[in-house]
C-alpha positions, 0 to 999 in steps of 0.5 A, a space after each residue: 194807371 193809379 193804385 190807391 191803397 191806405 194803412 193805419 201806421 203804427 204808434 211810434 212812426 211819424 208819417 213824414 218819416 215813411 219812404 217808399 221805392 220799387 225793387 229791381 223785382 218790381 215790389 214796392 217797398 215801405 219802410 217806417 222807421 219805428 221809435 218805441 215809445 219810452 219805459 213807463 216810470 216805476 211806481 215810486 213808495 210813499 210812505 203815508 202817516 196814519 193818525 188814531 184819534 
């Protein structure tokens, strides 16, 4: 008897990383491990030079 059933991972797990086993109630159990994807840098302030001819 064969179970096929696919899932689009979330950003931030790597596929190699994803295990899997049955519990001793019979349920198979994934686990992925998540990384967060790095804080976005703060916009920096550029101070810009305006001429008037």
């Amino acid at each position: 008897y064969e179970f096929h059933r696919y899932y689009v991972l979330p950003q931030g797990v790597k596929a190699d990383d994803v295990t899997c086993k049955y519990s001793t109630e019979g349920v198979l159990v994934v686990q992925a491990p998540f990384t967060p994807p790095p804080e976005p840098e703060p916009p920096k302030e550029t101070d810009i030079e305006i001429k008037r001819e």
